[in-house]
N, CA, C and O atoms as a GROMACS GRO file, in nm:
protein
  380
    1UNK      N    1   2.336   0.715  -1.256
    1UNK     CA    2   2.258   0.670  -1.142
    1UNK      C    3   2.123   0.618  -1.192
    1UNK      O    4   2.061   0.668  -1.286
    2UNK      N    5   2.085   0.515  -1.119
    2UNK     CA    6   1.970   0.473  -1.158
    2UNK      C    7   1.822   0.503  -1.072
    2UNK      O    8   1.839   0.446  -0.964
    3UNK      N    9   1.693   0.564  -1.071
    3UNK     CA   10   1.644   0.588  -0.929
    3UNK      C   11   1.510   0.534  -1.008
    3UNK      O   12   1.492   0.552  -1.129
    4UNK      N   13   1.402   0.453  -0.906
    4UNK     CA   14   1.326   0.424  -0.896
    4UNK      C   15   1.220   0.526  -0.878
    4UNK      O   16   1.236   0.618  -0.797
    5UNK      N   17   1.113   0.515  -0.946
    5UNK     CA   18   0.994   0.618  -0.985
    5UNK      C   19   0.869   0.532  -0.935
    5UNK      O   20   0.842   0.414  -0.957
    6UNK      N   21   0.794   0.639  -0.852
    6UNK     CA   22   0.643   0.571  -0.809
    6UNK      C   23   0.574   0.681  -0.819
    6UNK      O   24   0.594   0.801  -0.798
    7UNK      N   25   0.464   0.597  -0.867
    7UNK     CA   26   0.347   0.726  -0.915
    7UNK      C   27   0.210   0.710  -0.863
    7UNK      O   28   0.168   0.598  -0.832
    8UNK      N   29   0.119   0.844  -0.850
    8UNK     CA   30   0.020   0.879  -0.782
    8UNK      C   31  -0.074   0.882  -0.857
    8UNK      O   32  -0.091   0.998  -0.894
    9UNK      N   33  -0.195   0.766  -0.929
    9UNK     CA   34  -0.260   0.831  -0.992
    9UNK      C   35  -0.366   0.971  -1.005
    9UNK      O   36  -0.382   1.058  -1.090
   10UNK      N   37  -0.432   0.936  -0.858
   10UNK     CA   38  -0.550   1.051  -0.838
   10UNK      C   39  -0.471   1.051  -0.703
   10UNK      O   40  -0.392   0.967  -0.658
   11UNK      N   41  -0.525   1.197  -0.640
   11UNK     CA   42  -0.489   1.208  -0.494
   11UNK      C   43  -0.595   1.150  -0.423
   11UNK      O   44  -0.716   1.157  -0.446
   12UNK      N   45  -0.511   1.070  -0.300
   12UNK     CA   46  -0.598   1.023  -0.186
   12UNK      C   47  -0.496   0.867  -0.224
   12UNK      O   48  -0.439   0.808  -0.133
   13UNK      N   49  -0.487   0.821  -0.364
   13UNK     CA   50  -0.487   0.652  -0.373
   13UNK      C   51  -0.283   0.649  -0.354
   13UNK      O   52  -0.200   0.737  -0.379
   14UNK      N   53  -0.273   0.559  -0.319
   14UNK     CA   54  -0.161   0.487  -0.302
   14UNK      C   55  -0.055   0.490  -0.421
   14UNK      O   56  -0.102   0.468  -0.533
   15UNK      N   57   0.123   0.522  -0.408
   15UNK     CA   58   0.201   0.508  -0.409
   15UNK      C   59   0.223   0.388  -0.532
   15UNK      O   60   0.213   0.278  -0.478
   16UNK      N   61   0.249   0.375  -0.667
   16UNK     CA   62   0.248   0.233  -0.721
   16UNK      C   63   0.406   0.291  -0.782
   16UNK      O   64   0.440   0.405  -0.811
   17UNK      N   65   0.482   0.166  -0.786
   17UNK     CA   66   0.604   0.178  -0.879
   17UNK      C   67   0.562   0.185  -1.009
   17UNK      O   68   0.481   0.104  -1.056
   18UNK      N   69   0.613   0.280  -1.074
   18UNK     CA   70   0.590   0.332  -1.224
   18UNK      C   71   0.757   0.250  -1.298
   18UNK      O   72   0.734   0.195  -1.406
   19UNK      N   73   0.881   0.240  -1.260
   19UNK     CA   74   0.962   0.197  -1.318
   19UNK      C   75   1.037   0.298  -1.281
   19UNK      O   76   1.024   0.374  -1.185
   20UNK      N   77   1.143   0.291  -1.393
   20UNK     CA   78   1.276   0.350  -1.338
   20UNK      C   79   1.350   0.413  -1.432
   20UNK      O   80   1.330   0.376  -1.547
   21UNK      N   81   1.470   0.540  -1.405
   21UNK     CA   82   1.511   0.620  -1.523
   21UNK      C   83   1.624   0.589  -1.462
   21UNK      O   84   1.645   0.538  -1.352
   22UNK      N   85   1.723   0.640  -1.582
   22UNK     CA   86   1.891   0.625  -1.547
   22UNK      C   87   1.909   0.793  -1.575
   22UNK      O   88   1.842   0.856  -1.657
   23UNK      N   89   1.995   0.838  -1.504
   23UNK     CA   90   1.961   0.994  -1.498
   23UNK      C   91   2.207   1.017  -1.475
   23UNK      O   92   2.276   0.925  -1.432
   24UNK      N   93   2.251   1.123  -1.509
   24UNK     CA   94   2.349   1.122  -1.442
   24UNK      C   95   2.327   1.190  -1.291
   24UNK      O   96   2.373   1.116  -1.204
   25UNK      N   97   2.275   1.294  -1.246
   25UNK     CA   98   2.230   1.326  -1.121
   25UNK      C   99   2.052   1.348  -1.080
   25UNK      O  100   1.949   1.335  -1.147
   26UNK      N  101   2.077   1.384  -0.947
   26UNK     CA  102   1.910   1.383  -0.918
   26UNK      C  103   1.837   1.460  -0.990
   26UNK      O  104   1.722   1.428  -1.019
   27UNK      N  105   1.914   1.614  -1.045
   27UNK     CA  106   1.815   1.691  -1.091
   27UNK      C  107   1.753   1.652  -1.266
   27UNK      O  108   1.644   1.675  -1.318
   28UNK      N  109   1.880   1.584  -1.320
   28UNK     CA  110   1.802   1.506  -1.427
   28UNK      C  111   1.727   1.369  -1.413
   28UNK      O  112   1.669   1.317  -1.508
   29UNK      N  113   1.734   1.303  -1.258
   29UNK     CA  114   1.661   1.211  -1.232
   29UNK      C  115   1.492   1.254  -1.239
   29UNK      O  116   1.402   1.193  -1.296
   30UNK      N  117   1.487   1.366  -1.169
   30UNK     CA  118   1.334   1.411  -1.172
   30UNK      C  119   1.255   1.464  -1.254
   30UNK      O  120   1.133   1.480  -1.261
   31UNK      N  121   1.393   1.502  -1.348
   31UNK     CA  122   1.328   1.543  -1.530
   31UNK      C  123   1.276   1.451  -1.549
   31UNK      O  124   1.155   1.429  -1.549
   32UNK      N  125   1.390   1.362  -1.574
   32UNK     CA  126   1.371   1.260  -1.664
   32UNK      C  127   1.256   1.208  -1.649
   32UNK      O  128   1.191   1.189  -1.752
   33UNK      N  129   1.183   1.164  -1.491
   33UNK     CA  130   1.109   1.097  -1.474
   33UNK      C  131   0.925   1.171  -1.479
   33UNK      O  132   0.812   1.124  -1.488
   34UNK      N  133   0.972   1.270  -1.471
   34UNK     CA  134   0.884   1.397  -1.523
   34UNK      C  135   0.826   1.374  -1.628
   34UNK      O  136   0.705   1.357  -1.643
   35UNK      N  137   0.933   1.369  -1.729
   35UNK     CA  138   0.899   1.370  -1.841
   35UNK      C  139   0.862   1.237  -1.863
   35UNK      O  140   0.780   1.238  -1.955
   36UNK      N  141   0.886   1.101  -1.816
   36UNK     CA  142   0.838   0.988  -1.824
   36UNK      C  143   0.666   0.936  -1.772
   36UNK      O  144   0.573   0.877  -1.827
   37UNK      N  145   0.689   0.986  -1.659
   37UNK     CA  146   0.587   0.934  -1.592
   37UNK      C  147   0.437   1.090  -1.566
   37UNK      O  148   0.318   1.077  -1.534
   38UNK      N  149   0.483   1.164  -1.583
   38UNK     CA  150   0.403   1.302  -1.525
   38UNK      C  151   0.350   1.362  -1.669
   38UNK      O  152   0.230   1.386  -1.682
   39UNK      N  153   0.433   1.383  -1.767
   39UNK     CA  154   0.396   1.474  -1.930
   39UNK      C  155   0.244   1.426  -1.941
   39UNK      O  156   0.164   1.496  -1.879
   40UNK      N  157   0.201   1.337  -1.996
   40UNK     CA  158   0.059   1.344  -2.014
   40UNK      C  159  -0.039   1.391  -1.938
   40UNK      O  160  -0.146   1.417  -1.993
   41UNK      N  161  -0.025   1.408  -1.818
   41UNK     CA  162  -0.152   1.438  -1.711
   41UNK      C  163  -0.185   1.277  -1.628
   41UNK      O  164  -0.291   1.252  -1.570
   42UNK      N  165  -0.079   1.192  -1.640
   42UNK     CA  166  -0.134   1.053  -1.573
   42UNK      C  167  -0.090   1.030  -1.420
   42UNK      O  168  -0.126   0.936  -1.350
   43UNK      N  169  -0.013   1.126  -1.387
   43UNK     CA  170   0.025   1.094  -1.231
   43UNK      C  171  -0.003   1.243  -1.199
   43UNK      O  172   0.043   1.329  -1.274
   44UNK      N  173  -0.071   1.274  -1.100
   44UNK     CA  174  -0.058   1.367  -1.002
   44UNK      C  175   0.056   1.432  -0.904
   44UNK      O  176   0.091   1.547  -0.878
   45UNK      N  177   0.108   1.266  -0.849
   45UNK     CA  178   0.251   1.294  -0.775
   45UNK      C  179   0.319   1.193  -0.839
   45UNK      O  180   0.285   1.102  -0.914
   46UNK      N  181   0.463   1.248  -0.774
   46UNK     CA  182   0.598   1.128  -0.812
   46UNK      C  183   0.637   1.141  -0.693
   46UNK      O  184   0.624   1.232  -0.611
   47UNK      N  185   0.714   0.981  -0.688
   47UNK     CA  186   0.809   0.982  -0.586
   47UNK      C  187   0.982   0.960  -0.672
   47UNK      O  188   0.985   0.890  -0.774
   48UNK      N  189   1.057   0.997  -0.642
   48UNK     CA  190   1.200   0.930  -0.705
   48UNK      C  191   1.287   0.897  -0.631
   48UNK      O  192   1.284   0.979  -0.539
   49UNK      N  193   1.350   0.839  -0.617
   49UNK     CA  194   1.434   0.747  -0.544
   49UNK      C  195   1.557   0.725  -0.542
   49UNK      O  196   1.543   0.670  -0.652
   50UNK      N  197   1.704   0.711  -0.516
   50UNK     CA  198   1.810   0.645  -0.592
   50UNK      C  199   1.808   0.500  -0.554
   50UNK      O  200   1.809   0.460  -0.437
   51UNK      N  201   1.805   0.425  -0.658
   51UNK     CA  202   1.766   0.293  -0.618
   51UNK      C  203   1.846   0.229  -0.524
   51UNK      O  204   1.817   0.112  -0.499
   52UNK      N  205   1.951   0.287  -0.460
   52UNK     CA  206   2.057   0.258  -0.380
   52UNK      C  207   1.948   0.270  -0.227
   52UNK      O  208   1.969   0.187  -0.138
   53UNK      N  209   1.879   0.335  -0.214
   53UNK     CA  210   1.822   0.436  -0.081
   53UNK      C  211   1.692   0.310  -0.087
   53UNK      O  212   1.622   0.289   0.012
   54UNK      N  213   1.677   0.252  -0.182
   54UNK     CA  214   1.548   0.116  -0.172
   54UNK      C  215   1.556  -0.020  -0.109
   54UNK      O  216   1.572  -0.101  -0.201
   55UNK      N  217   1.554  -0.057  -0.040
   55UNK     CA  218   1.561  -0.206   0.051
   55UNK      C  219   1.427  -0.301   0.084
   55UNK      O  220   1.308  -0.275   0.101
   56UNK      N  221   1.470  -0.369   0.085
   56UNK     CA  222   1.362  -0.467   0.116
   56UNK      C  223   1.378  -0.476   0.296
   56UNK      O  224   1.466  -0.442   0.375
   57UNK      N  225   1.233  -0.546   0.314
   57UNK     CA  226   1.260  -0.571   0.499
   57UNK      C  227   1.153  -0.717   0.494
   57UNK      O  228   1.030  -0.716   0.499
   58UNK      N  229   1.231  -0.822   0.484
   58UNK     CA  230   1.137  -0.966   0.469
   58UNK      C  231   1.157  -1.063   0.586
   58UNK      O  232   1.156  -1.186   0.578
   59UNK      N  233   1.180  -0.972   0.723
   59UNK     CA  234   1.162  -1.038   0.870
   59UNK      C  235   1.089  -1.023   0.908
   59UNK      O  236   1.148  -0.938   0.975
   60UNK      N  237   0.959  -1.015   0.955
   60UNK     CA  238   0.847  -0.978   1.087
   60UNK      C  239   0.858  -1.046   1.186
   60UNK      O  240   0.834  -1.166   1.197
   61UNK      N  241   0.907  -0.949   1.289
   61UNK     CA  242   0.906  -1.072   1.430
   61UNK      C  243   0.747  -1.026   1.507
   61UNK      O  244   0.682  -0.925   1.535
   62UNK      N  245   0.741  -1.164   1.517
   62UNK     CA  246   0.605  -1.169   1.604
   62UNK      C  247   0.605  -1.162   1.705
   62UNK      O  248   0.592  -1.270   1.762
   63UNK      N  249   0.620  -1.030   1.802
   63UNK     CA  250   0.666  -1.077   1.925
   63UNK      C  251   0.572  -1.076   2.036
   63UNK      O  252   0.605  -1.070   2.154
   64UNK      N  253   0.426  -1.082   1.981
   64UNK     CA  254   0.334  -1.099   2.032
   64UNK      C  255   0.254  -1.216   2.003
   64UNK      O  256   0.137  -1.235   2.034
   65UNK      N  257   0.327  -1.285   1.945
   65UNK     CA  258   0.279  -1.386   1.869
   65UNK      C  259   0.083  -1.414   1.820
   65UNK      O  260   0.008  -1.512   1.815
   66UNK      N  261   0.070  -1.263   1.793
   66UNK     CA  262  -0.072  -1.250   1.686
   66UNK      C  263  -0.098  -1.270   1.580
   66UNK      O  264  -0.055  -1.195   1.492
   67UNK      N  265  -0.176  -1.376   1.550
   67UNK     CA  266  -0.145  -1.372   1.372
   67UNK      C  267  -0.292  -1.254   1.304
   67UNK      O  268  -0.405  -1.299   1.284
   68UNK      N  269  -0.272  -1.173   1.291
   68UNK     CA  270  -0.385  -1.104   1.217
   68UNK      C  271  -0.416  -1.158   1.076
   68UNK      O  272  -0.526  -1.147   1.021
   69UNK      N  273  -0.264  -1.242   1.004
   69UNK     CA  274  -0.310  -1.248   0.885
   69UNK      C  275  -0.434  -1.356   0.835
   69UNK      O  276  -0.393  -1.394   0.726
   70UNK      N  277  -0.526  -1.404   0.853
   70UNK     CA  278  -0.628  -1.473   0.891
   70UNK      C  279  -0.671  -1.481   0.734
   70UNK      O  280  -0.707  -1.376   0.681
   71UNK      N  281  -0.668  -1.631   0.639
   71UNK     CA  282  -0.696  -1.683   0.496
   71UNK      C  283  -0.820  -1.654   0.511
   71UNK      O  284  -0.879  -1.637   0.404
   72UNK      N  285  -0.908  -1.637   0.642
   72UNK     CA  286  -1.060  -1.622   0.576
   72UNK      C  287  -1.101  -1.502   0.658
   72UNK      O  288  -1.221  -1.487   0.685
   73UNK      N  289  -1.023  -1.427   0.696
   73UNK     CA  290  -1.060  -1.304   0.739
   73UNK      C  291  -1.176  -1.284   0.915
   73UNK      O  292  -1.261  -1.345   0.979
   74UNK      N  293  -1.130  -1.207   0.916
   74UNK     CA  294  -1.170  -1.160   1.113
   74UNK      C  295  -1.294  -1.222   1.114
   74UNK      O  296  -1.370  -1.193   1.022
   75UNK      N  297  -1.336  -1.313   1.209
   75UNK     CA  298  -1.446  -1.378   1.237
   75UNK      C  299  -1.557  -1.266   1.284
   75UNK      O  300  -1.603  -1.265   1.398
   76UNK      N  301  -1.582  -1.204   1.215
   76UNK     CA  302  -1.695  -1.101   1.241
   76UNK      C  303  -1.798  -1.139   1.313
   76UNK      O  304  -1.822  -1.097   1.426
   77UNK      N  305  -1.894  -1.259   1.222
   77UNK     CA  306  -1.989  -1.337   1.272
   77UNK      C  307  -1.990  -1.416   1.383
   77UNK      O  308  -2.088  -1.468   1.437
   78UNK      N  309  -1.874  -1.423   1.416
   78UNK     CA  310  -1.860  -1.505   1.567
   78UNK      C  311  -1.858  -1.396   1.699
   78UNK      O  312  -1.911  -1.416   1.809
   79UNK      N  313  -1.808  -1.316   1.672
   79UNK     CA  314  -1.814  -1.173   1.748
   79UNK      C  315  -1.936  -1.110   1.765
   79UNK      O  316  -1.979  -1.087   1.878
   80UNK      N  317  -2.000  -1.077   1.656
   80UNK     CA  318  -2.154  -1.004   1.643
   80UNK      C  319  -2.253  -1.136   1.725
   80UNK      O  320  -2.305  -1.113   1.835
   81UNK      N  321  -2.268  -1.250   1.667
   81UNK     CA  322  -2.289  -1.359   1.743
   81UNK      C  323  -2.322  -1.350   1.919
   81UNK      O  324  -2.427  -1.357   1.983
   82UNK      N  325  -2.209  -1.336   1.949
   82UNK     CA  326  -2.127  -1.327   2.086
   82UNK      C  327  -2.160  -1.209   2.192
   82UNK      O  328  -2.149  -1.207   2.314
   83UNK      N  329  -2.220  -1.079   2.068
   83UNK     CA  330  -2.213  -0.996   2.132
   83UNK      C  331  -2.365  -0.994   2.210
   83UNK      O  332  -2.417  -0.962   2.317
   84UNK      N  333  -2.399  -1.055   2.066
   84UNK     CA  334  -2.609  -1.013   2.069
   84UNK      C  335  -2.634  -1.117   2.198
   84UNK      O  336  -2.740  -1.095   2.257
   85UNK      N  337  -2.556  -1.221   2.249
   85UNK     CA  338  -2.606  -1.338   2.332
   85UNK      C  339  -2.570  -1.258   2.453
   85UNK      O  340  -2.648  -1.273   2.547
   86UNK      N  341  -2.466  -1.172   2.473
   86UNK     CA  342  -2.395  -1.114   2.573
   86UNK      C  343  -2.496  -1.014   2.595
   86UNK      O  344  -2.532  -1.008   2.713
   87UNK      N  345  -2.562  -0.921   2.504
   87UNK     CA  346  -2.678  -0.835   2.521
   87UNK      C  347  -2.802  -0.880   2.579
   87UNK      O  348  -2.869  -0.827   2.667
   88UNK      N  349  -2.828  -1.015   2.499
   88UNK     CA  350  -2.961  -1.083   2.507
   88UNK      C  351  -3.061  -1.032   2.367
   88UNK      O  352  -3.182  -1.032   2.347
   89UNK      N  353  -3.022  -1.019   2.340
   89UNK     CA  354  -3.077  -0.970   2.186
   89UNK      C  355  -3.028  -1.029   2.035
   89UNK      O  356  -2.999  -0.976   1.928
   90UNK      N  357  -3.036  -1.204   2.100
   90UNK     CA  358  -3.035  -1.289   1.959
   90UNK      C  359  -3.077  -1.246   1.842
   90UNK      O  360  -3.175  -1.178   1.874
   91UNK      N  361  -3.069  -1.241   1.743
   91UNK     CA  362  -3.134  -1.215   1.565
   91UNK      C  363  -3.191  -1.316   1.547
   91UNK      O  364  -3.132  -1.422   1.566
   92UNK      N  365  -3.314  -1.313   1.508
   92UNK     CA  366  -3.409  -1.449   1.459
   92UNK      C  367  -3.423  -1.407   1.298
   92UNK      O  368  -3.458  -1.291   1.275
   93UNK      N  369  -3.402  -1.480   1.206
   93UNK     CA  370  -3.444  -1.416   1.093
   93UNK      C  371  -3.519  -1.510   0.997
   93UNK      O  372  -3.449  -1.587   0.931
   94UNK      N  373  -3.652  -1.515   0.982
   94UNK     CA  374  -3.792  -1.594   0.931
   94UNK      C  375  -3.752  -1.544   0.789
   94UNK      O  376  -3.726  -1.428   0.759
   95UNK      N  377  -3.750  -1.687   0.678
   95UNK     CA  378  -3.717  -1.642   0.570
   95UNK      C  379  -3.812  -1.766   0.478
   95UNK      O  380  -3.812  -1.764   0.355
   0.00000   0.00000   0.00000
């Protein structure tokens, strides 16, 4: 069996694929990968996987049709803008 390994560097940070062991069952899958990815002190956690149980998902339906993904990111300045005129408390800034 082949299972996919992801590793934790510090706790708190995110999940990264470390690679992958060929193991005959799970319990030498998690050795193995133990001993691959964990022996030095470089991952905190593991995840292991059978690479069978891994899928991709490359549909997003929009069915709100929102695009959040925005190339120059959330118009902040048009909002803050918007808000201060809505307050009455324009920003003047003498430079």
């Amino acid at each position: 069996m082949i299972f996919e390994v992801f590793r934790q560097e510090r706790k708190g940070q995110s999940f990264q694929h470390a690679g992958s062991v060929e193991a005959p069952n799970k319990d030498f899958g998690d050795w193995y990968a133990r001993e691959q990815y964990g022996r030095r002190g470089e991952s905190v956690a593991l995840w292991v996987v059978p690479r069978e149980s891994v899928h991709e998902i490359d549909e997003f339906v929009d069915e709100l049709e929102k695009n959040y993904h925005r190339v120059d990111g959330y118009p902040l300045k048009e909002k803050l803008k918007e808000a201060r005129e809505r307050a009455g408390t324009t920003a003047t800034r003498d430079r």
